[in-house]
N, C-alpha and C positions, 0 to 999 in steps of 0.2 A: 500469423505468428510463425516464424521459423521453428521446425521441428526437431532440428537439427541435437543430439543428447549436448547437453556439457554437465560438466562436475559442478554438485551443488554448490559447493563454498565458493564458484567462480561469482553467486549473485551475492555476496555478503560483503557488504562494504558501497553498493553501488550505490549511486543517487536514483531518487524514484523523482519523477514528475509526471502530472496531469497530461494529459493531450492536447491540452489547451499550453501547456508549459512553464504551469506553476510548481515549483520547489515543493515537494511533499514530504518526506524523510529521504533517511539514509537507513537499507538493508542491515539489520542489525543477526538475524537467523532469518532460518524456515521454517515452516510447519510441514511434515511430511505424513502420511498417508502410508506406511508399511508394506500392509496387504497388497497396494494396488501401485505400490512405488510409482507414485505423483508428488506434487507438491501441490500444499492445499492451500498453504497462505505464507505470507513474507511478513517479518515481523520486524517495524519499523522504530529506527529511535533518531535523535538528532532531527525532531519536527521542523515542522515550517512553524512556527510560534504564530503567526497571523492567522492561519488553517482552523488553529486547535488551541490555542488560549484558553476559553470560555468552556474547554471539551475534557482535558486530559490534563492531569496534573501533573507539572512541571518536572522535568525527569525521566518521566515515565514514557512507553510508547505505545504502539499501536500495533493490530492485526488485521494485514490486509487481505482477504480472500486471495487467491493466485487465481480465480477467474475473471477478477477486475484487470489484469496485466496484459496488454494489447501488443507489446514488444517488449525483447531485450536485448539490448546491445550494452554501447561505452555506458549506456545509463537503462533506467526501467518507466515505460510510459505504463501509464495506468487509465483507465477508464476518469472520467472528470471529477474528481473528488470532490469537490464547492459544489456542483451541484447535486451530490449524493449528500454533501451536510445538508446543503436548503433545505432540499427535498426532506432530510431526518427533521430540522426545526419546525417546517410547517406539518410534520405529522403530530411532532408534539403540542405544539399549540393549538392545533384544532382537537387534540385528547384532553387539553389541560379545562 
């Protein structure tokens, strides 16, 4: 990932997608880290409704760690979200 500084508010507003290059949200804030001035996570709204349906109630959004984020440029790739959900369903179901 480029280490290059930019100003935070340049990630707010940008489209996030999978690595694979599915539509995940859109940057709505950050979550920051004070002490150690990082960015710990991206806080997504304007979902992929096919993602997160069954997940997150309509409206609302989501927070994504800032260590799942593999690039940022014109847009934000992300580690593979779908099968970071599979992966959450089959833990559920084999707890349930």
């Amino acid at each position: 990932m480029d280490e290059t500084p930019q100003e935070i508010t340049t990630l707010v507003g940008r489209e996030v997608y999978s690595n694979n290059g599915v539509f995940v949200g859109e940057v709505e804030d950050v979550r920051l880290d004070l002490d150690q001035e990082v960015v710990t996570g991206i806080a997504l709204s304007q979902l992929n409704d096919e993602l997160f349906r069954d997940r997150i109630e309509r409206g609302k959004g989501v927070m994504i760690p800032y260590r799942w984020v593999r690039a940022v440029g014109d847009v934000i790739l992300i580690n593979d979200v779908i099968e970071r959900l599979e992966q959450s369903e089959e833990s559920d179901e084999i707890a349930a």
